[in-house]
Every structure is written in C-alpha cells, then in structure tokens.
N, C-alpha and C positions, 0 to 999 in steps of 0.2 A: 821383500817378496821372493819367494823361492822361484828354482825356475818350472816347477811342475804348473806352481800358482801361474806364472807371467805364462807357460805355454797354453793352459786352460785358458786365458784371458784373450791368448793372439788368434786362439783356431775357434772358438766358441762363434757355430753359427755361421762359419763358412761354409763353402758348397766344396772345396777343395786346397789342399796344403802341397806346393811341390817343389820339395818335400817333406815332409815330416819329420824326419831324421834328421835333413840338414839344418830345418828350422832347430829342433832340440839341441845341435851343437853349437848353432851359435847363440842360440840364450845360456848354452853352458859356459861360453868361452867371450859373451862380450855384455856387458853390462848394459850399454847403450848404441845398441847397431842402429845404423840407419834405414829408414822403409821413407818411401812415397807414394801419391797417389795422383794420377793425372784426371784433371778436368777440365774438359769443353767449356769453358761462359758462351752458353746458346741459351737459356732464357731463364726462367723461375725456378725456383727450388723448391722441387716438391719433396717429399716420405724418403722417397727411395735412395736419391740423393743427398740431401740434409739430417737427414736421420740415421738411414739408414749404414750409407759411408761414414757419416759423419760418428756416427756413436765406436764405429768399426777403428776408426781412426784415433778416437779418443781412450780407447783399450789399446791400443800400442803405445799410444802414449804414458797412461798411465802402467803400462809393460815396462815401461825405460827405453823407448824407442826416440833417438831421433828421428822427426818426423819432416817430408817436406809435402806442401800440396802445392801444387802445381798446375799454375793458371795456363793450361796449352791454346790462348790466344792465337796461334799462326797455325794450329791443327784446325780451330775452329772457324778460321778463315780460309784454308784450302777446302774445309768440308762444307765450305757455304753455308755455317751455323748467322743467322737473324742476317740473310740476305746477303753475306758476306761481307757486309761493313764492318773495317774492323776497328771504328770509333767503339761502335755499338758492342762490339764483342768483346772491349776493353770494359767498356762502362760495366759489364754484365760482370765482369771479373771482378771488380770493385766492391758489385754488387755478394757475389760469393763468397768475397772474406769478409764481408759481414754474417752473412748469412749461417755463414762455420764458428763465426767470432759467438754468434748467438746462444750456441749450444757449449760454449766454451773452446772452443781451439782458437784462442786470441794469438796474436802473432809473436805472444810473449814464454805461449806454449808450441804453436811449431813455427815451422817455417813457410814462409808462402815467397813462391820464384813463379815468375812468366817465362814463358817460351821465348819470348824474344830477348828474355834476359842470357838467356842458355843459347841461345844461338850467335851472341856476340861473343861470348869465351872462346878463346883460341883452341884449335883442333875438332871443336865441332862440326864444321862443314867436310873435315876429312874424315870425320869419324863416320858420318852418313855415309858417304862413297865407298867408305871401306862394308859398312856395312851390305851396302846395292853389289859390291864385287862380290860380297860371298855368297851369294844366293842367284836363284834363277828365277827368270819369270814369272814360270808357274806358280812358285812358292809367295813369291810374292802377292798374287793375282789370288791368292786362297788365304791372303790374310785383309784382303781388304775389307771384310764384314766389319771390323773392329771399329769403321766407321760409320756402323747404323744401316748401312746396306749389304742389299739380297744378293746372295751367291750368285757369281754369270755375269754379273750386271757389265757391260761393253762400253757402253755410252757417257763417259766420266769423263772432266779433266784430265791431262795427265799430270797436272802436278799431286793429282791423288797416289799417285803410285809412292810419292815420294813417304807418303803420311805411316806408313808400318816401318820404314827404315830411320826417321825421325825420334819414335816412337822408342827404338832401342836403342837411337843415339840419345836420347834422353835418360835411359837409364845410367848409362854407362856413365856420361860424362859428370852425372850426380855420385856415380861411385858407391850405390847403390847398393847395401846388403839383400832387402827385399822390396818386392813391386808390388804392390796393393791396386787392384783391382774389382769390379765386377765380374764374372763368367762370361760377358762377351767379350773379353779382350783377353781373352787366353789364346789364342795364337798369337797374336804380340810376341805376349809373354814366353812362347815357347821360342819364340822366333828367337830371338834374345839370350835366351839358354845356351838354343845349338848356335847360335852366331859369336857366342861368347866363348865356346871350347875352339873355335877356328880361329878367333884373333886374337887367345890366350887372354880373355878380360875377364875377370870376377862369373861367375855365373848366378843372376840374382833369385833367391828364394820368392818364389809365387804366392802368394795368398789371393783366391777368388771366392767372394762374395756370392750373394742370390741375386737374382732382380725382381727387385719387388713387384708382383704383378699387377697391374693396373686396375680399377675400381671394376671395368667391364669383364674381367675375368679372362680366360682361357679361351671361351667359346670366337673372343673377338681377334686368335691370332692370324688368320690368315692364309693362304699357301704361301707366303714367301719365304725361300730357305736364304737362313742365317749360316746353319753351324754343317756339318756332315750329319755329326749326334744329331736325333731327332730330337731327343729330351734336351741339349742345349737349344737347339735351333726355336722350337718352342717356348722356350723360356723367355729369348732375345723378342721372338716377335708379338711375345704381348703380355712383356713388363710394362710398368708403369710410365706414360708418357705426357710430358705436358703438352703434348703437339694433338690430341684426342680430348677433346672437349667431357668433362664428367670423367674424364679417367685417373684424373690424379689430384691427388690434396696436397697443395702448399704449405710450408714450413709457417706461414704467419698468415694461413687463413682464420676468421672467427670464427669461436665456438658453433654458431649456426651456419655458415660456410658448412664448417667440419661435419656435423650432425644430418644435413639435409645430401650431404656426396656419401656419408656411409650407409646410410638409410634406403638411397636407389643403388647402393651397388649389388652387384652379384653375388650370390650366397645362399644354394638352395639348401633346403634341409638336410642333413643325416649326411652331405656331400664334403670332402675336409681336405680331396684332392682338387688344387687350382680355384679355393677359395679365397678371392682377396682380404676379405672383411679376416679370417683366421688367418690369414700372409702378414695383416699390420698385426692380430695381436702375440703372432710369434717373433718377428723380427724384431718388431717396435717396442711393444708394451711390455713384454715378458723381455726382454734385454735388459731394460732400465728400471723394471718398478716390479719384477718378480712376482706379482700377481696381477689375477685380475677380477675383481670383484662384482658383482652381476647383482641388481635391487629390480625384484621381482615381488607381486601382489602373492600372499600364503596360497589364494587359490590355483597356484600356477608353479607353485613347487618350494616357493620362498625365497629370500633372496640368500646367492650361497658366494663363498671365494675362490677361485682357482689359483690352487699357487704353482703351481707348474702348464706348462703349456700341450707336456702331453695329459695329462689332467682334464686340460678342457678340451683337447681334439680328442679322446676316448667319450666323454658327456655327449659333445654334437653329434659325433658319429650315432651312438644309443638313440639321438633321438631326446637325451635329457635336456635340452637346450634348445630353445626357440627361435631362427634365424633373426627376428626381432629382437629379442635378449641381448643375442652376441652383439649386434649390432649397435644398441643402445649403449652398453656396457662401453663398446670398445671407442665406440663415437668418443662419451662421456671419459673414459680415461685417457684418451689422444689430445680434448682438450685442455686438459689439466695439465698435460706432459710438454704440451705447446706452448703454455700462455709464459714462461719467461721467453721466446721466443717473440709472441707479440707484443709483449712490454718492449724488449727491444727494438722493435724496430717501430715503435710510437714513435718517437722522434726525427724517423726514416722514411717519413711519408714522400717526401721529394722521389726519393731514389724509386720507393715501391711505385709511384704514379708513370717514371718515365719507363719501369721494368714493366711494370702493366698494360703501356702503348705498344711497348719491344714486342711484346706478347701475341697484342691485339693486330700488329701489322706486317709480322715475319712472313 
C-alpha cells in the first residue's frame, strides 16, 4: 500500500488531522509508527464507540500502524465511571476487549495495556509532575471537559485535576507517534503538543474523530458548554450516550432491538443537518459496506442503491427519500453489519448479563 493509499485510509472520515503534513511524513519515513486510543470501561458499547472507533482503529491498522487501546481503568475511577468501583470498571474493560476483539482488533492484531499497567513503569509518576509544572491552573481547569463535563464546573474532586496531566503522561510514556481520539478530547491532545516542545518529548500527531450523535438528535443537546467552539461544544453535548435511555444502539443488540431504536429516532424529512438516522449511515454503513441499498414498493419510487453517501444526503435533502425509507434501509443494513458481532458474543451471555446490571444500576 502506497503511502497516498494508507494516508486516504488514516484521515477518511475524521473531523480533524494535526497535522496533515506531519502525518504525510511519517507515513513517508516509517512503515509501522505507532498510534493509540484511550478508553474509559464505564459501561456498554454502543455505535459510536465499537464501531465507530473501533473500524477507525482498524484502518490504521490495516495502514501498518502499531496500534495500542488502552483500557484507562484509573481515569475511569477518578471520573467516578459505574460508581467508582473499580472492580466493576476492570470487569467492563474485559468487557471491551471483547467487545473490539468482535469486529476484529483481537489482541493478536493490537495491543491492549491498562492504565495501571502504565502507571507501575518507572518515571511515570514524574513524568505527571513534570507535566502539572509546565502548565498553570487556568490551562489546566480548561481542559477538564475531556472528562464529559461542562465548562465552570467547581464542584469536583481534586484528584480530577490530576486526569488531563495523566492523560499526556500517557502518551508520552507509550512513545507515541499519534493519539487517536474522538473531538472531545482535543485539548488533551493539544495540551500534549505544547507540553511536549517544553520538555523536548516527541510531539504526537492528532487524529479526531466525529461523535456520533445520539438516536434523539441535536434538539436534545442542552445548554451545557463543553468546548469554547460552539460547533464543538454541541457536538460533545448530544453525541451518542448510553447514559440516555433510547439514545444509543449497542454493538450486540438484536436485529429488532436495532429496528424498533431506528424507527423512533429523530429524522425529520428533507432535514441532513444533525440527523442521526443519516450520522449511522455515513459513519457506519458507508465506512464498511460502500453502499447503501433502499427496497421500496414501485408505487413509491422503487427500490433504488446509494453508493456514495453524498448520493443519498443530495436524495433526502430533494425530498427523494422518505424518512421511513432511510430508516428501514439503514435499520436493515446495521443489522446485517452487526450480526458477526452477535454470533460473538452468543457464548458471552455471562459477561453481557452482569454488563447489563452495571447498566441497569450505575
């Protein structure tokens, strides 16, 4: 694979590369760099999560990337993810490398490290310090969204303070070419950057993802500010969450699960900005299966294929396409795209029963 090929494969469907250039030189100059991607085990895995990282992750892979994921267990116990037990927030990590193993990133293709593994390696705990000396306060206090809260917020732990300076001793101490990401965690990322020219360490290449929006749409985000950017800020506060009842689909829900959550979600006609129902069939379906095919009765236009995604948001927009249509359509292709997913985890009903209590009583 050339490196035009692998760079098409690494930014395809990002929201942001930073940056650009520097990614192109090191696909020019290293065969196999290394990228990771940190994850909270705080509960189920729904789309946006398993999918959607998850396929993101699997095109660097298959780029020539050494990959690491990165079960940050001790972040999701400062950030009081499933009550702050951190039995439960191990078990949930367990839970995730299957969950990734499902779609293919078995452990045979990357690498999966805990947080508390990386924090027993030597120079860790100075490398944080080092980090908390180079920055101030302020800076600090403007990155703390990256843990799912609203800008201002006073009323925290303080060991939350420690969780954005963790965050870039994480990168660091993985030695990290690039940081893989969603778009809420770009001040991290940045933090990282400018903290890495002040302690002469690697400066690592950014890549941020979308957040897939949740089933309830846009209308359910909120005032709470996430970002400064409005268009980020909105983005963060009403992605995809499984803490919102009806607003997210699981990686091993069944086909009528799947069918009966696309069917009530949001999605008004002729409408293509902050629709979810077109959010899965661009991120999801069009990533992996390049079209998307629509069986419709002749008296209602016939049934037709989209093979591109701007294709079918040019159709809806017109009005060619019936929010019922898309819906069906994308329902019926999500299932099909899921079900090695559920075969997998047929034999995983244990795990999925006690994840489903974790769920039910967070």
């Amino acid at each position: 694979m050339d490196v035009t090929e692998r760079y098409r494969l690494v930014t395809e469907n990002l929201d942001e590369t930073v940056t650009p250039d520097e990614l192109r030189s090191l696909l020019e100059t290293e065969d196999h760099p290394s990228a990771y991607w940190g994850f909270e085990p705080s509960g189920m895995m729904h789309l946006g999560t398993g999918l959607l990282c998850g396929y993101k992750i699997l095109d660097l892979v298959n780029a020539g990337f050494n990959f690491t994921i990165f079960l940050a267990d001790w972040h999701a116990w400062i950030n009081n993810k499933l009550g702050g037990n951190i039995d439960d927030i191990r078990f949930c990590g367990e839970y995730f490398i299957q969950g990734f193993s499902s779609i293919g990133l078995t452990p045979n293709r990357v690498r999966y490290i805990w947080a508390s593994e990386l924090m027993e390696q030597p120079g860790y705990l100075e490398t944080t310090i080092r980090i908390g000396k180079s920055i101030n306060l302020s800076r600090l206090y403007r990155c703390l969204p990256v843990m799912g809260r609203a800008m201002g917020l006073k009323d925290m732990e303080a060991a939350a303070l420690l969780y954005p300076c963790m965050q870039v001793a994480d990168i660091f101490q993985l030695k990290l070419d690039c940081a893989c990401a969603g778009i809420d965690q770009r001040k991290a990322h940045m933090l990282a950057r400018d903290v890495a020219e002040k302690m002469g360490r690697k400066k690592p290449i950014c890549l941020h993802t979308h957040l897939l929006l949740g089933l309830t749409g846009a209308v359910a985000g909120g005032s709470a500010k996430f970002d400064e950017d409005a268009a980020v800020s909105q983005e963060i506060g009403t992605k995809m969450s499984k803490s919102i009842p009806g607003n997210c689909i699981y990686i091993h829900d069944s086909p009528a699960e799947i069918r009966n959550k696309v069917v009530k979600a949001y999605c008004p006609p002729k409408v293509t900005v902050g629709n979810p129902v077109l959010e899965v069939a661009k991120y999801i379906i069009f990533s992996r299966d390049g079209s998307l095919p629509v069986e419709r009765p002749a008296k209602y236009g016939g049934s037709v294929e989209f093979h591109s995604y701007a294709e079918l948001e040019r159709s809806y927009m017109a009005g060619g396409l019936h929010p019922l249509d898309l819906k069906n359509s994308v329902a019926e292709a999500l299932a099909k795209l899921l079900e090695p997913v559920r075969s997998y985890f047929k034999n995983k009903q244990k795990m999925l029963q006690r994840m489903k209590k974790l769920e039910a009583t967070r």
